[in-house]
N, C-alpha and C positions, 0 to 999 in steps of 0.2 A: 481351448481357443474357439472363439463363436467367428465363422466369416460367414460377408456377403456377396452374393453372385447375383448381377444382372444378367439378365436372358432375354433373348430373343425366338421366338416360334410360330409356325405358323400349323394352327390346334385341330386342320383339317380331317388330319388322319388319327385324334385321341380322344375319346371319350372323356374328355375335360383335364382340369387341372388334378382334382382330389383322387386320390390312395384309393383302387376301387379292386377288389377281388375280380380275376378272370378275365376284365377289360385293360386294353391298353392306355394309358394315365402318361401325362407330364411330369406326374410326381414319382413315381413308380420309375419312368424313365431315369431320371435327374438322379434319385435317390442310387439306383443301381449302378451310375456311371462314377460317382462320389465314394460308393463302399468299393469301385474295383479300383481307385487313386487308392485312396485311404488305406485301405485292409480292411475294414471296419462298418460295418451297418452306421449311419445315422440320418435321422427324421430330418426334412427338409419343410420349410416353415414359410411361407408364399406370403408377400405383400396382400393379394387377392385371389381367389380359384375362378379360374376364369372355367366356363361352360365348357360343352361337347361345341368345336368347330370355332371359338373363341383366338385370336389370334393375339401376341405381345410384339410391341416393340420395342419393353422395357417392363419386364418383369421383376420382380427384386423378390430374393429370399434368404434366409439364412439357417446355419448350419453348426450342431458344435462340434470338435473332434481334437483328439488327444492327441492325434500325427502331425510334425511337424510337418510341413508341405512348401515352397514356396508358391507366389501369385502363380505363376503361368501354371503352374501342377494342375489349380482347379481351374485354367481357363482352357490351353493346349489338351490339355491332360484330359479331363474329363470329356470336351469334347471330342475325342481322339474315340470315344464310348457313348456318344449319342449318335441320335439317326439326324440324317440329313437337314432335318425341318425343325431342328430346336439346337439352339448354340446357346453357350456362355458369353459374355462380352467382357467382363470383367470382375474382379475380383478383391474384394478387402477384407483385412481383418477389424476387429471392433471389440470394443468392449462389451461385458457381455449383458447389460441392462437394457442394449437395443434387441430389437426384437421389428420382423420385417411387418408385421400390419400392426402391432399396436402404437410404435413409434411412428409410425406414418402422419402425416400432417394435412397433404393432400395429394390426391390419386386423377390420374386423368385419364380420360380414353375418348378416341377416336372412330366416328362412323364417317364408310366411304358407302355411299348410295348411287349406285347407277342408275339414269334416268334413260331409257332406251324405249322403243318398240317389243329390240331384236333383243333377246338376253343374251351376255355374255359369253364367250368362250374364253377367248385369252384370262378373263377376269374372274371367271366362276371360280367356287372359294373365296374368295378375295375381298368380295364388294357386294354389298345387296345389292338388288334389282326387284326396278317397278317400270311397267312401263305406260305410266301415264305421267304426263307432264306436271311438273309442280308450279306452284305459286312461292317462290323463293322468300318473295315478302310477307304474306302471308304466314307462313312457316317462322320467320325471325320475330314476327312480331308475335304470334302464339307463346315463342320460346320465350321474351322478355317477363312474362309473369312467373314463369317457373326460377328465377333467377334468387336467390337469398335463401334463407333457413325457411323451410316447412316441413310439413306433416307429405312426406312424397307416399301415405299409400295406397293411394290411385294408379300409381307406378310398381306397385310391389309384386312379387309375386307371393303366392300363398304358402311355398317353401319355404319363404325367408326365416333364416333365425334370429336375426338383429334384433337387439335389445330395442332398440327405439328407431321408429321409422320418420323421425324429425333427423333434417340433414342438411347443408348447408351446401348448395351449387355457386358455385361463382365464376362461373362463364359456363353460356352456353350460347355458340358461337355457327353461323354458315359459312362455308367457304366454295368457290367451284372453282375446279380444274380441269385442264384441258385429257379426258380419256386417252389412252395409251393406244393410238393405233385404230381409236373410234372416233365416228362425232356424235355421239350421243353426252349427256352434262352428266359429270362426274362430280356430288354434292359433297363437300366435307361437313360431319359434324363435330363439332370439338364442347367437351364436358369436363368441366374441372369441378371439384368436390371434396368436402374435406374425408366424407366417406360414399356407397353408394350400396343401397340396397340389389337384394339379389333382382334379377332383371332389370333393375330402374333406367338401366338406359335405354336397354330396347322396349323398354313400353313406352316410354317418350320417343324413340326413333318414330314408333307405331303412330304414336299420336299427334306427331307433326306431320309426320306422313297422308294421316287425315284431315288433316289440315289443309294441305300445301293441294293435295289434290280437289279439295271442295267439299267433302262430304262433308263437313264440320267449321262454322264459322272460327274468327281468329277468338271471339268471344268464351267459344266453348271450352277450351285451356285453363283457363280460371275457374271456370265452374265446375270443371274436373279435377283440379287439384283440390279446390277446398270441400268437393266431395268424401275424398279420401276413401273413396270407395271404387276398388281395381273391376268391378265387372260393368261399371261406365264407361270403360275406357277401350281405343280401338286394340286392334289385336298384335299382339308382341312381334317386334318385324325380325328377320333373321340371323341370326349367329355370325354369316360369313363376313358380312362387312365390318366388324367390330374387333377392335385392337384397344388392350391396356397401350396406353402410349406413355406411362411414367408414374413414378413414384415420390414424392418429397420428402425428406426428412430433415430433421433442425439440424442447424450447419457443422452444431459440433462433430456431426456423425464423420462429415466431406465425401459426402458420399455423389454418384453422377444425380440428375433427376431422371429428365425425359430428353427424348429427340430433337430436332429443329421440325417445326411447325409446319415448313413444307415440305419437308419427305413424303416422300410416297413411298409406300412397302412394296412395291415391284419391280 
């Protein structure tokens, strides 16, 4: 039997998503909380591996195993054996041709950018922070050429293992919220994509952020991407403010996607 678990986590305290010897892992978590339901060891299979300090509010992954369980086993159950800051949300079973990243259709994730002076307390973890003021407009209009199918590796990092660094963004969106408790401007980015290279979003966080601040005409966006060359580009902005926020897949699956738009993860 192959099932899917959405998760929710916040990846402050994990040396990322991926299986790593001697460090503490999301997978390594998940995977151990699943063989002590089950009786049984099995691999756990991530829509995307999100980084060290990377945060989900809709993770999806899946899992095979020969015990039979009901839903709440892998939702109560397992999480009744994770830590505090990574939960299950729910649970399906599927047949077994899906598979959580290659079936995927489109992936979304979410930058919350604090624009302040003062940096954060309540928010550290949470939310990057700059504290110089942005050009909001500026910034949307930078992002409108990165929009459709390109060559994103101006974006990429030199890690990447992706077969091909052509990919297709189709929203890439500003939003501002009112700060929790502050008045400094709390910036949503929102990035939909049928896939996304490894960093690609926080080099583009980076490069609006150059943007928006002045150092870089709205011009320059364009002549960065179709550079395709990542040591033009400004410097990768932080881990903390970045959330997978969902996953899509074709309907037959009926599987959840992602969150409502304006949540906020605090």
């Amino acid at each position: 039997m192959r099932w899917v678990l959405g998760l929710e986590y916040r990846g402050t305290a994990f040396a990322g998503w991926q299986r790593q010897p001697q460090v503490d892992t999301l997978q390594a978590r998940l995977e151990a909380a699943i063989e002590t339901i089950a009786g049984q060891f099995s691999t756990v299979h991530a829509a995307g591996r999100t980084d060290r300090g990377v945060h989900a509010s809709m993770q999806v992954v899946h899992f095979d195993t020969e015990v039979h369980r009901l839903e709440q086993a892998w939702v109560r159950g397992v999480n009744s054996h994770l830590p505090d800051d990574m939960a299950v949300l729910w649970a399906r079973p599927v047949e077994a041709p899906f598979h959580a990243r290659f079936s995927a259709m489109r992936r979304r994730y979410r930058y919350f950018l604090y624009s302040h002076p003062v940096r954060p307390g309540l928010l550290a973890t949470r939310v990057g922070w700059l504290h110089h003021k942005l050009s909001l407009q500026s910034m949307q209009e930078a992002a409108s050429c990165l929009l459709g199918e390109h060559d994103f590796s101006a974006f990429r990092s030199s890690e990447c293992q992706a077969k091909s660094p052509i990919k297709h963004l189709q929203q890439l969106s500003l939003h501002t919220h009112d700060a929790p408790g502050r008045q400094g401007e709390l910036i949503e980015l929102r990035f939909t994509a049928n896939a996304f290279l490894h960093h690609m979003v926080r080099n583009m966080v980076g490069a609006l952020v150059h943007v928006g601040t002045g150092r870089a005409p709205v011009s320059w966006m364009a002549d960065l991407l179709a550079s395709r060359d990542r040591s033009k580009g400004a410097p990768m902005f932080a881990a903390e403010g970045l959330y997978l926020a969902g996953v899509e897949y074709p309907e037959v699956y009926q599987l959840p996607t992602w969150h409502d738009e304006g949540r906020l993860f605090w």
